[in-house]
C-alpha positions as a Markdown table, in Angstrom:
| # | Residue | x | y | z |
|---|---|---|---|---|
| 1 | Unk | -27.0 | 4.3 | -22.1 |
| 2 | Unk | -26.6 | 6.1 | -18.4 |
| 3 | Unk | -30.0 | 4.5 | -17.7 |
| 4 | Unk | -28.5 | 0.6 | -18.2 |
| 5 | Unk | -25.7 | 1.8 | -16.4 |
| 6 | Unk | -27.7 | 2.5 | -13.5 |
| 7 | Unk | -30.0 | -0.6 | -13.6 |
| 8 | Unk | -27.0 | -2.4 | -13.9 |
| 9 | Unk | -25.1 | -0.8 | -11.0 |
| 10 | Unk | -28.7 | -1.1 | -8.6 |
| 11 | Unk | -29.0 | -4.7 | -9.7 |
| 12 | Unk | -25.9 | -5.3 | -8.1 |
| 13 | Unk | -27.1 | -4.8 | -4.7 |
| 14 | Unk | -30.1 | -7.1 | -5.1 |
| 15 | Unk | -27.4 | -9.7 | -4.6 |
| 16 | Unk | -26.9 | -9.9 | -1.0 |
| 17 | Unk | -23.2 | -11.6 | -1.5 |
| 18 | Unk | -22.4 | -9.1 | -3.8 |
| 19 | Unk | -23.8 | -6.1 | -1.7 |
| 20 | Unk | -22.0 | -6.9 | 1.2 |
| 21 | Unk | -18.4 | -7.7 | -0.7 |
| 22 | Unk | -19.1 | -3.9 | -2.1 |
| 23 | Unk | -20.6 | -2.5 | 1.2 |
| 24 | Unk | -16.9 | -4.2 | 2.8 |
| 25 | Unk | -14.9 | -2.9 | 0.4 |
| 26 | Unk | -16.2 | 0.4 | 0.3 |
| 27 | Unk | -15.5 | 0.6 | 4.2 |
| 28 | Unk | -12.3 | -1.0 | 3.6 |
| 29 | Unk | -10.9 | 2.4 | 1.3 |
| 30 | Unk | -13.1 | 4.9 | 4.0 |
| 31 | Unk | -11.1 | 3.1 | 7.2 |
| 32 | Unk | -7.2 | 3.4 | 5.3 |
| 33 | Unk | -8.7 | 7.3 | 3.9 |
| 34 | Unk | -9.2 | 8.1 | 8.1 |
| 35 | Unk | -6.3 | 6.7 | 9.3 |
| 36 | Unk | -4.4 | 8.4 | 6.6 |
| 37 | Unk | -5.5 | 11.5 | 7.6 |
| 38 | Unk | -4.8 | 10.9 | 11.7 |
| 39 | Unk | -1.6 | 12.2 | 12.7 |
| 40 | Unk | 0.7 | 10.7 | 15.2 |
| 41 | Unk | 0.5 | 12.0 | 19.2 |
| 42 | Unk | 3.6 | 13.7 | 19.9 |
| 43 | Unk | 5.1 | 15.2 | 16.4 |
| 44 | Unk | 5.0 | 19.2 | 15.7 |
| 45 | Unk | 3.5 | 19.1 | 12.0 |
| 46 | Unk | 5.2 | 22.5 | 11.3 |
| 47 | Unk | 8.6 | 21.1 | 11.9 |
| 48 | Unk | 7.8 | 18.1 | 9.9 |
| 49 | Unk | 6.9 | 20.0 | 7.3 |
| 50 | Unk | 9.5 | 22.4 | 7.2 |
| 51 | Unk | 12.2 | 19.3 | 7.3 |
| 52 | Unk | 10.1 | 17.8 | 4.1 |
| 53 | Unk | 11.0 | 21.3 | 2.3 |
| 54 | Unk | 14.3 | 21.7 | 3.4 |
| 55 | Unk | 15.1 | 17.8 | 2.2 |
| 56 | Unk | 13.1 | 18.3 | -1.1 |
| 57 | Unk | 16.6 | 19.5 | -3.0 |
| 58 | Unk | 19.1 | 17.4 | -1.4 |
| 59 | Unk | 17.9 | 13.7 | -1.9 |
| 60 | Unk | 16.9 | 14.5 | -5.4 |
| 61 | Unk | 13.2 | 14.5 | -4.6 |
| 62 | Unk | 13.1 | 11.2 | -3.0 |
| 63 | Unk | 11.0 | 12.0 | -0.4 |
| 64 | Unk | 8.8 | 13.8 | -2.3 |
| 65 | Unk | 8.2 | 10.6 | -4.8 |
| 66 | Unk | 7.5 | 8.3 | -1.5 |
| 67 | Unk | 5.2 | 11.2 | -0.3 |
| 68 | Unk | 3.6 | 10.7 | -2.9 |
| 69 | Unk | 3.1 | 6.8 | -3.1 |
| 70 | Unk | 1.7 | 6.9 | 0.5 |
| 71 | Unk | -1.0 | 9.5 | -0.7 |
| 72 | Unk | 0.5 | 12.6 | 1.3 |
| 73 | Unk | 0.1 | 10.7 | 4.6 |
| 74 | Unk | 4.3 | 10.5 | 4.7 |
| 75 | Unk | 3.9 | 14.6 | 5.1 |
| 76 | Unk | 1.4 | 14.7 | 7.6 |
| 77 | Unk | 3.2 | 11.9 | 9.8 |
| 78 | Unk | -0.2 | 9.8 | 9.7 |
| 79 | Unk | -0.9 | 6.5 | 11.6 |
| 80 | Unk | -1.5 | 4.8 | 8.3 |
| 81 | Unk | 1.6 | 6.4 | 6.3 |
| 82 | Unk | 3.2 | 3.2 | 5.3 |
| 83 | Unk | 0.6 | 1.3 | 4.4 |
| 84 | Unk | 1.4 | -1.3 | 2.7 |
| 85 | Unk | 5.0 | -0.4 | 0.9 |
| 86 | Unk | 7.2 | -2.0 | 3.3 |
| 87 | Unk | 5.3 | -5.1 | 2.0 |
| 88 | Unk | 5.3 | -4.1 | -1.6 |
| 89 | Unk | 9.0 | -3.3 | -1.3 |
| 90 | Unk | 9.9 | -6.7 | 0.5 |
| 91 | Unk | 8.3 | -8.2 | -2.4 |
| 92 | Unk | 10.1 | -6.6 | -5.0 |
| 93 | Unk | 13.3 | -7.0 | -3.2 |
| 94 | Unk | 13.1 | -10.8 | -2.7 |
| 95 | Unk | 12.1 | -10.9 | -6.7 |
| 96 | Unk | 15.3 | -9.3 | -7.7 |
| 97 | Unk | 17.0 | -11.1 | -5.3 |
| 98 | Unk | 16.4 | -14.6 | -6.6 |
| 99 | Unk | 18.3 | -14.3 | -9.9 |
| 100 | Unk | 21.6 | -13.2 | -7.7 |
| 101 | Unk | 21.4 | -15.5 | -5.0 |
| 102 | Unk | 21.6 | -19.1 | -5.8 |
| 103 | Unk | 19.8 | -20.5 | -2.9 |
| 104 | Unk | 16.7 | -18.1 | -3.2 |
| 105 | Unk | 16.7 | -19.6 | -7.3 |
| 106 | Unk | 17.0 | -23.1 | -6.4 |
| 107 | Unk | 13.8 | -22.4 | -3.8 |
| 108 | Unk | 11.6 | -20.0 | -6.4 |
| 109 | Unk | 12.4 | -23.6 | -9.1 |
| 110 | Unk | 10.8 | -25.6 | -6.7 |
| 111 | Unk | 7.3 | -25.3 | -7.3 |
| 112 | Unk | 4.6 | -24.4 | -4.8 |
| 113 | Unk | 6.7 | -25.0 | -1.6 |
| 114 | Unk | 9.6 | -22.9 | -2.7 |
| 115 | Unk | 7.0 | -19.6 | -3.6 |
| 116 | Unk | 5.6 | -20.3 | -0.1 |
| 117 | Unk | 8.9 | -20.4 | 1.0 |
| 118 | Unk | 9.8 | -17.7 | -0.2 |
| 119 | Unk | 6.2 | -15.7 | 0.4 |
| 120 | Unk | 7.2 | -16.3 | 4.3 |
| 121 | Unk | 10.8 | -15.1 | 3.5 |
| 122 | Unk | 8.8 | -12.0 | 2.4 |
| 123 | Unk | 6.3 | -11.9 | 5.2 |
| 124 | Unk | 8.7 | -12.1 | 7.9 |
């Protein structure tokens, strides 16, 4: 069984398109690792730190939770600590938004201009 496994995983990377998606994507995930682990020029990491434990109680572990969804890089104050939430939270936000506002319904009902409507709405 491991064996097949194996062939099967080394027989991917006969295929040269296939080798060099997995080859991208695998330096992809080691680039966003790094510059999650970079911290920004300029901030004291022990006063960052100590403001993350002093906030911890009073906004109910909110901070924590988004700590936590940006892989610890929110703590350390890393280049890379949003990521891609801002996006993610755009989304969602727009989503809801469409079943209150009647404009935003009328363009999501429209077919494939109003999502690409929309997907710029989100965007920018």
């Amino acid at each position: 069984m491991l064996k097949s496994i194996l062939n099967t995983f080394a027989n991917c990377f006969k295929i040269p398109e296939l080798k060099s998606r997995i080859v991208f994507t695998i330096l992809i995930l080691a680039v966003c690792r790094v510059v999650a682990l970079i911290p920004i020029p300029g901030l004291d990491g022990a006063l960052l730190s100590e403001f993350f434990q002093n906030n911890a109680n009073r906004t109910g572990g909110l901070l924590g939770m988004y700590s936590m969804f940006t892989g610890g890089a929110l703590e350390k104050c890393a280049i890379g600590s949003l990521g891609i939430m801002p996006y993610i939270s755009a989304s969602i936000i727009l989503q809801l938004m469409t079943a209150v506002i009647p404009s935003l319904e009328r363009l999501s009902r429209e077919g494939d201009a109003g999502r690409q409507k929309i997907t710029q709405y989100t965007r920018y």
